[in-house]
C-alpha positions as CSV (number, residue, x, y, z in Angstrom):
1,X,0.8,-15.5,13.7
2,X,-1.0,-12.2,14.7
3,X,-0.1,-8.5,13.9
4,X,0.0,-7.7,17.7
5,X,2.5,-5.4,18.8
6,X,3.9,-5.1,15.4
7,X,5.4,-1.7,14.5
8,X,3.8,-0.5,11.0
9,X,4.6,2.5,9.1
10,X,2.1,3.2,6.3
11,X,2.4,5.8,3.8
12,X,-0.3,7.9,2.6
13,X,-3.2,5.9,4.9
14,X,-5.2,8.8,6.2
15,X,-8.2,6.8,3.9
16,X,-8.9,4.2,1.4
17,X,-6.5,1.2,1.0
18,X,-3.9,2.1,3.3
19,X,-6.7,3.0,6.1
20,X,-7.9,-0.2,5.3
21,X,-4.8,-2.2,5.9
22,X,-4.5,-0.2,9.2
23,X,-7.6,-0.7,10.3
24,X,-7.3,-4.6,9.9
25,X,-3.7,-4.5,11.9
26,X,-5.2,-2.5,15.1
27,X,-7.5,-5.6,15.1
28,X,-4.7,-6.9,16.7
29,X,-3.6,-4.3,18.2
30,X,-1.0,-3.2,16.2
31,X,1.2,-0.2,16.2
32,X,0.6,2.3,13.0
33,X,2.2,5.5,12.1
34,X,0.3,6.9,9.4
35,X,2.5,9.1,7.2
36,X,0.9,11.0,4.9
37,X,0.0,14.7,3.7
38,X,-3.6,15.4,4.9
39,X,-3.7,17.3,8.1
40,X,-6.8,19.7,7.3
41,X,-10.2,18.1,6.0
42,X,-10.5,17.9,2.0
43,X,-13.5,19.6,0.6
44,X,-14.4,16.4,-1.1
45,X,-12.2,13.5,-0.1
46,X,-12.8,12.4,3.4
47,X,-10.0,11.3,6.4
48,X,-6.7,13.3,8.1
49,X,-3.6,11.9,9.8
50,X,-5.5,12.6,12.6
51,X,-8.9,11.1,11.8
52,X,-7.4,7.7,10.2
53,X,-4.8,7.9,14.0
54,X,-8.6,7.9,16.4
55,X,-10.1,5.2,14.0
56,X,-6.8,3.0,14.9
57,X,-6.7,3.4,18.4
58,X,-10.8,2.6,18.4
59,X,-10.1,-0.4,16.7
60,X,-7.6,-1.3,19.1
61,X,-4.9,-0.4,18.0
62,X,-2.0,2.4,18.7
63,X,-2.2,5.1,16.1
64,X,0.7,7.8,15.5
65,X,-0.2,10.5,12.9
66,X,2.7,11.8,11.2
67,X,2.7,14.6,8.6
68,X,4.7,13.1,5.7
69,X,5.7,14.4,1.8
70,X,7.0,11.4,0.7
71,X,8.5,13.7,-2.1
72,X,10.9,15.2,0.6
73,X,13.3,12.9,1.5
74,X,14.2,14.9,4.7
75,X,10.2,14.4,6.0
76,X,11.2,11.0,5.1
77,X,14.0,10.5,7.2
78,X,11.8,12.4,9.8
79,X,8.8,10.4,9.7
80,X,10.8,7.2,10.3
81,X,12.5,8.6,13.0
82,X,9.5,9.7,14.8
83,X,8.3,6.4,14.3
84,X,11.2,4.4,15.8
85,X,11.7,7.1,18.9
86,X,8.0,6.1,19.4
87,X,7.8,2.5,18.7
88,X,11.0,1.6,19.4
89,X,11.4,0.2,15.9
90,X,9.8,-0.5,12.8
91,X,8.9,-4.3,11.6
92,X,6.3,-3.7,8.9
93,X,6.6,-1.0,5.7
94,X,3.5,-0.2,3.4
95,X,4.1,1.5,0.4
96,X,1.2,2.4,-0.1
97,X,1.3,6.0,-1.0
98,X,0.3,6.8,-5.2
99,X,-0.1,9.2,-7.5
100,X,-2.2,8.4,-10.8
101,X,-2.5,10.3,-14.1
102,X,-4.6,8.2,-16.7
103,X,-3.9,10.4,-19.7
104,X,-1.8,9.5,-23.0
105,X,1.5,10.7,-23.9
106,X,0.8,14.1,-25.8
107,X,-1.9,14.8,-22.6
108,X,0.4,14.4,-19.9
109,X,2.1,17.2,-18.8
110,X,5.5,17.5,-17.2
111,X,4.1,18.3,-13.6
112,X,1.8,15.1,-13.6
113,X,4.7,13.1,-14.8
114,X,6.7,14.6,-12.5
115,X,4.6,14.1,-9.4
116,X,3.7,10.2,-10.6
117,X,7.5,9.4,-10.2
118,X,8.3,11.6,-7.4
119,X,4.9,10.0,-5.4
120,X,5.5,6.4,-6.8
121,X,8.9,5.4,-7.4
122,X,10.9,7.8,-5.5
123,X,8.7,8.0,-2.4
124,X,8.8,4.2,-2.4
125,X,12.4,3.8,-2.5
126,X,13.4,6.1,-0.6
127,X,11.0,5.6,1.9
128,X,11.9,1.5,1.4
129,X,15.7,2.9,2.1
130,X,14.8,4.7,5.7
131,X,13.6,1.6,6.9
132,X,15.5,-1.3,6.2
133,X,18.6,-0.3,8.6
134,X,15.1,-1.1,11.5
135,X,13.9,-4.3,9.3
136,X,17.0,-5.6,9.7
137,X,17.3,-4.7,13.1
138,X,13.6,-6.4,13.3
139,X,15.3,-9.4,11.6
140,X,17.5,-10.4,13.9
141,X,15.1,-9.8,17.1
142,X,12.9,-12.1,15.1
143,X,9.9,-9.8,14.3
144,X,9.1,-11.2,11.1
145,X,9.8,-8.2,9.3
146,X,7.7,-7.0,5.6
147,X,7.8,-4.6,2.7
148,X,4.7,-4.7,1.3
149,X,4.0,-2.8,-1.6
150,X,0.6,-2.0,-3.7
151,X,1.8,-2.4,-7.0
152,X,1.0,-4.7,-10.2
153,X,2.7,-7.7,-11.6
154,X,5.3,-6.8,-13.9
155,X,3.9,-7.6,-17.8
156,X,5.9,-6.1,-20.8
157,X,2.8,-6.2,-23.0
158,X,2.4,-2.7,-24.8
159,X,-1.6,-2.7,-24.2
160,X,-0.6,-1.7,-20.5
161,X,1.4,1.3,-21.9
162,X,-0.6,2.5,-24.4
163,X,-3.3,4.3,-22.9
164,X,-1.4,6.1,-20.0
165,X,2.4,5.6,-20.6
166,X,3.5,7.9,-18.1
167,X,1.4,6.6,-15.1
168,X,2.2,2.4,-16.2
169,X,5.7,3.4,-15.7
170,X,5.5,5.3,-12.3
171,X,3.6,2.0,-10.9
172,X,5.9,-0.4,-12.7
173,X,8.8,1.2,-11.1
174,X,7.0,0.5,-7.6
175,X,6.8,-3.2,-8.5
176,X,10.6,-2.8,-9.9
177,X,11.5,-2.0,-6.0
178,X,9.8,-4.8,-5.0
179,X,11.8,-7.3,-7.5
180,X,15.4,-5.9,-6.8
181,X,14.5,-5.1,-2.9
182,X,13.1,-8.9,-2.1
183,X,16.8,-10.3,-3.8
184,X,18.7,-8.0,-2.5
185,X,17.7,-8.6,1.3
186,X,16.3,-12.0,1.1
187,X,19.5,-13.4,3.3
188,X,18.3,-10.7,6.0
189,X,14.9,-12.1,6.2
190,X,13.3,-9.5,4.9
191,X,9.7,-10.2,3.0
192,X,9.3,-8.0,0.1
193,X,6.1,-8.3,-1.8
194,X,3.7,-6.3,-4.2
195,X,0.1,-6.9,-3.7
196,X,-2.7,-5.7,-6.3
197,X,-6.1,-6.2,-7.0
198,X,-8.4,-7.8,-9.5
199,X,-10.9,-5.7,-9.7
200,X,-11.4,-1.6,-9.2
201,X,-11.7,-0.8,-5.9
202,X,-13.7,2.1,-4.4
203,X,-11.3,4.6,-3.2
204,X,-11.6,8.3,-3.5
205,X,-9.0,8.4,-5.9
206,X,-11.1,5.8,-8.1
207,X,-14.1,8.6,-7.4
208,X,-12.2,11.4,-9.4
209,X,-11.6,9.5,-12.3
210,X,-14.7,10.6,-14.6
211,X,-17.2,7.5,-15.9
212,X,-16.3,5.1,-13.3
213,X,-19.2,3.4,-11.7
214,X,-18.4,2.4,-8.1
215,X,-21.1,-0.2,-8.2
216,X,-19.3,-2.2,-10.1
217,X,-16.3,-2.4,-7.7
218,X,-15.0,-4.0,-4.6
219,X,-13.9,-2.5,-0.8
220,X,-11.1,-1.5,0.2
221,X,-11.2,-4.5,2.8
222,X,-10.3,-7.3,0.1
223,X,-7.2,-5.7,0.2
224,X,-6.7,-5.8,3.8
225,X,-7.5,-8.9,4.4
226,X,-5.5,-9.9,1.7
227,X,-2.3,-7.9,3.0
228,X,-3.1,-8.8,6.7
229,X,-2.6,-12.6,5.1
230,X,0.8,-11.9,3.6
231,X,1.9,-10.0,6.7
232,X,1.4,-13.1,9.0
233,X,3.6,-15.3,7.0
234,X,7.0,-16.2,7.2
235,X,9.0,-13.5,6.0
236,X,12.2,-15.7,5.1
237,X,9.9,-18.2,2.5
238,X,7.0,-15.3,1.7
239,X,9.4,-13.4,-0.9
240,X,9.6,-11.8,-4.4
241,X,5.8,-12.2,-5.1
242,X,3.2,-10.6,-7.1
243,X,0.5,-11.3,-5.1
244,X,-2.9,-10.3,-6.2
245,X,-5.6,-10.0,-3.6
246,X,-8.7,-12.9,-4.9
247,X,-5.7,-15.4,-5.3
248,X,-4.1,-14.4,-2.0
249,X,-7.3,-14.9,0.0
250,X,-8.3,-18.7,-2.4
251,X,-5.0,-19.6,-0.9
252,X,-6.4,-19.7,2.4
253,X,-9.6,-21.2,1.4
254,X,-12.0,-17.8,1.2
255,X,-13.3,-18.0,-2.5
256,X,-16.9,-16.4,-1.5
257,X,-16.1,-12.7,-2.1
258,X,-19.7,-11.2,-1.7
259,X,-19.4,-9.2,1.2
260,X,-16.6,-7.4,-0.6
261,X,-18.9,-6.3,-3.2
262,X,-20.2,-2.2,-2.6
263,X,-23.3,-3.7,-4.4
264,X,-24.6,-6.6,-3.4
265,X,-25.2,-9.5,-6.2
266,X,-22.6,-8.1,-8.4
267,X,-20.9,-10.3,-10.5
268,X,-19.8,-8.3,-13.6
269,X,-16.8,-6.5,-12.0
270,X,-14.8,-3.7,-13.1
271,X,-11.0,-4.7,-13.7
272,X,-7.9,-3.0,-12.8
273,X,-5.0,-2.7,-14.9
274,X,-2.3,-4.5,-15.8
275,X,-3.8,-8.5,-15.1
276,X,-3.4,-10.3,-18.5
């Protein structure tokens, strides 16, 4: 399978990850709608709706820039909307979108907690719930149709709470979507999937997190190439997995990771949370 003519809506992908996984579609020459926030360049942290929409269609893609608060369920609505009056449909959903707050309990205030759960579980069910009525339309015209989500493995082990309770919970409750979602729409033929990686990846998010050393870290491109793996499977038997992204692309036979590195020769990576 390809990602040609497929009708993608990607949540906060004006950069990093969900750029990325855009990017890698309009290879193809997918459709994208970028939904996301940034309409006005960031003093420090690069990319718009607008900039991420021109790097799609140069790749050779379709890009539609949408200007999305996935906190507002009504931009929600509207974004998915816009997206099926201009596609004609939607057969692909990234939830990509994230919020994090790596502080302990007695350091996190009520706003951070606050916009972790509205960003992260909220945006991604609700925005989850505006497009399955289309993925199931997708379904039946036989588009393949995903829900991928960028979200951990589900672990109950207390060393992923204890540093930054509020923040483990707001992604777990991503990769709680994913588990009831997949079960729930599995006899539509609907793929619903989580996929995480093994090792920090530089992002500008990563970048504001004081003491991190981006050297030590992989592009955002493992990811994509990763996702744009899942994305061409079947969707009725690729279901209800955890994927995370070195085992997704081993799976396929790519074990030589190198050009992934930002710093050539590195072997001693940074991990990411929550892989026991």
């Amino acid at each position: 399978m390809s990602l040609a003519g497929k009708r993608i809506f990607i949540t906060g992908g004006s950069r990093g990850i969900g750029l990325a996984i855009a990017l890698r579609a309009a290879q193809d020459g997918a459709k994208v709608a970028i939904a996301a926030k940034t309409t006005e360049p960031h003093p420090t942290l690069p990319g718009t709706i607008y900039t991420a929409v021109e790097q799609i269609n140069a790749a050779g893609g379709e890009g539609l820039a949408i200007q999305c608060d996935i906190r507002d369920e009504v931009q929600i609505d509207a974004a998915i909307a816009k997206t099926v009056e201009t596609f004609g449909g939607i057969d692909i959903l990234i939830n990509n979108a994230s919020a994090i707050n790596l502080t302990p309990t007695l350091a996190t205030p009520a706003k951070r907690f606050d916009l972790m759960f509205d960003v992260n579980v909220r945006g991604t069910f609700l925005t989850s719930q505006a497009a399955l009525p289309h993925l199931k339309e997708s379904a039946k015209a036989g588009r393949n149709p995903h829900i991928l989500t960028l979200s951990p493995p589900l672990s109950m082990k207390a060393k992923w709470f204890k540093p930054h309770l509020a923040y483990t919970m707001a992604k777990y409750g991503m990769s709680m979507c994913v588990l009831g979602l997949s079960e729930e729409f599995k006899r539509d033929g609907i793929g619903v999937n989580a996929l995480w990686p093994r090792t920090a990846i530089d992002t500008a998010a990563l970048a504001m997190i004081p003491g991190i050393d981006t050297d030590f870290c992989r592009t955002p491109e493992i990811l994509s190439d990763s996702a744009y793996i899942i994305l061409t499977r079947d969707a009725k038997s690729t279901t209800a997995n955890f994927f995370v992204d070195d085992e997704v692309l081993a799976s396929e036979g790519i074990t030589d990771l190198e050009k992934y590195s930002v710093k050539p020769g590195t072997t001693d990576f940074l991990l990411d949370f929550f892989l026991d």
